[in-house]
N, C-alpha and C positions, 0 to 999 in steps of 0.2 A: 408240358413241353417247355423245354428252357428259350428262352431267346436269343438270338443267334446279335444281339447287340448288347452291347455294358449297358449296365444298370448303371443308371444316373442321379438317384435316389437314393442312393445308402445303400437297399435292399438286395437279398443276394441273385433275390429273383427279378429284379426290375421294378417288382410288383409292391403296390401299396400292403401292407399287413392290413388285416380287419381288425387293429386297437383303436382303440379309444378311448382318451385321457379327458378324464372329468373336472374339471378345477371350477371351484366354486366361483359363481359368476358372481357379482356385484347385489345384484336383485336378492340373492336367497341367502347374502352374507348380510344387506339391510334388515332380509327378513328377521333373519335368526338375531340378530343385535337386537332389532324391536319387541322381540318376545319380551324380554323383563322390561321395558319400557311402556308395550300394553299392560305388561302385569301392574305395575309404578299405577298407570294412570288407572284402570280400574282400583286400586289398593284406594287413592285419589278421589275417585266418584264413590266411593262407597264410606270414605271420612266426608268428603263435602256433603254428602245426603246426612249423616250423623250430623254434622255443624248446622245444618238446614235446619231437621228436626229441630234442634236445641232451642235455635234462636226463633222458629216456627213458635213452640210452645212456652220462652217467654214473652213472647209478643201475645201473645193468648192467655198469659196469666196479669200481663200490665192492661191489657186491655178489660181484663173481668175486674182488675181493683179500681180501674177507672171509670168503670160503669158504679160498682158498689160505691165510690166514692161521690161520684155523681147523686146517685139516688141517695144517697144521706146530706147529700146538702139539697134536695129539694125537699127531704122531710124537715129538714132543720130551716129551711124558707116558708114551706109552710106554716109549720109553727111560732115563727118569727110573724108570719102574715097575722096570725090571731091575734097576737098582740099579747098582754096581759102578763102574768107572771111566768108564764109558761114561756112564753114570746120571750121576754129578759133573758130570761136563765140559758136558753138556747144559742143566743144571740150572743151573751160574753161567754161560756164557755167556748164557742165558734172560736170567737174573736181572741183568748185564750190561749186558743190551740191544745184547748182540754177537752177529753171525749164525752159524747154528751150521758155516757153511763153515769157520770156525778148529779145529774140534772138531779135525781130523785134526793139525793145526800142534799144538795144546796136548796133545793126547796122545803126539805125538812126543818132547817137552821133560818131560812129565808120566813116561815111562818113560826115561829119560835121568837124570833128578833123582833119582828115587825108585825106578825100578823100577816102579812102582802102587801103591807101600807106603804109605796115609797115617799111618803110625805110624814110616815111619824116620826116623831120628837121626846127620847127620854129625858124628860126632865126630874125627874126625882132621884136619878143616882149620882155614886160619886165624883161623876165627868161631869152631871149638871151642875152640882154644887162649887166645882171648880171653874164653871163656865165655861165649859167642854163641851155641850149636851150630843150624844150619840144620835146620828141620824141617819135616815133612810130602812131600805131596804133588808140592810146588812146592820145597820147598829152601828156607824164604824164615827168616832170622833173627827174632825175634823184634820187636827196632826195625821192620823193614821191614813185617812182620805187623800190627803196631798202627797204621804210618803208612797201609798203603793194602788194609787188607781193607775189603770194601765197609760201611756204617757198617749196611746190616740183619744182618750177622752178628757186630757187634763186638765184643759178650759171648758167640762161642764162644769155646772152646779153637784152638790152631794147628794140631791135628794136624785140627781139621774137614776134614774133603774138601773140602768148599763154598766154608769159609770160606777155606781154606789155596789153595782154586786163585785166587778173586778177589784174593786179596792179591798173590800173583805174577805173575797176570796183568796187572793195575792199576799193579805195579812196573815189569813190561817195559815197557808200553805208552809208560809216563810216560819211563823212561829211552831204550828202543830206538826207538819206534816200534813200528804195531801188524803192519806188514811181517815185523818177527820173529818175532809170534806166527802169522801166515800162513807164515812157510816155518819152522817149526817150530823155533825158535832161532836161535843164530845161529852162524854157521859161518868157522872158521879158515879160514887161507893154506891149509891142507893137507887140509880139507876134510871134516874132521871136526866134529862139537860142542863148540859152546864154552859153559858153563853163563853164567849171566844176571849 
């Protein structure tokens, strides 16, 4: 039934139309913007879990070298506690900062020189006859001793253990190579010891 008054609404019939205009509210145009922005931040949480891991397991690998490193200086304390030739050789490779894999090489050359004796004295060779005489541990003349004992023991005596094995060691090293103090000297055509 028409209305018997004008429509004052645009409308032909007075009457509202049933449309309904949908315009995107605020709320579901944040939404929709935030989608790649959730995507970003999980993409995010899934590299920072990766970076975790990483620095997780080298924290886990410095920590197993500093346990290992640990427990080789208490075998190398240990052995330093006994004392004796063993104890030496431990003690300046240590102090070196050579591994103690040489121990076996340097003990080889260490009882070839001296026997074990850090108090022996060659007196019958050509360094004796010059008034040189080799001594210690290591065999090492007295120039040679001043040129290459490590400089924390420079004010001992030669016959040190300590001092008298870094200064031989530090002399091969520099003349041989340190291959000779790994195969325990060095060795003639005939396949014997040959002193340093």
């Amino acid at each position: 039934m028409p209305s018997a008054t004008k429509a004052t609404d645009g409308s032909a019939s007075g009457f509202f139309s049933p449309v309904s205009f949908a315009q995107p509210s605020a709320a579901s145009g944040a939404l929709q913007a935030a989608a790649p922005a959730q995507d970003a931040d999980l993409a995010s949480m899934g590299k920072a879990h990766e970076i975790a891991t990483k620095i997780a397991a080298e924290h886990a690998k410095a920590a197993a070298a500093e346990k290992a490193r640990q427990a080789e200086k208490a075998r190398i304390d240990a052995i330093v506690a006994q004392g004796g030739l063993d104890g030496w050789i431990a003690e300046a490779l240590d102090h070196m900062g050579l591994s103690q894999s040489y121990a076996s090489g340097l003990k080889r050359i260490i009882l070839k020189e001296s026997n074990g004796n850090p108090h022996a004295i060659n007196n019958w060779d050509s360094n004796a006859a010059a008034g040189n005489p080799s001594e210690g541990l290591m065999q090492v003349i007295p120039s040679t001793f001043a040129a290459y004992v490590h400089p924390d023991f420079a004010d001992r005596s030669i016959t040190d253990p300590i001092a008298n094995i870094t200064a031989g060691v530090r002399y091969m090293i520099d003349r041989y190579g340190i291959d000779t103090l790994d195969a325990g000297g060095r060795v003639g055509s005939h396949g014997g010891y040959i002193g340093y």
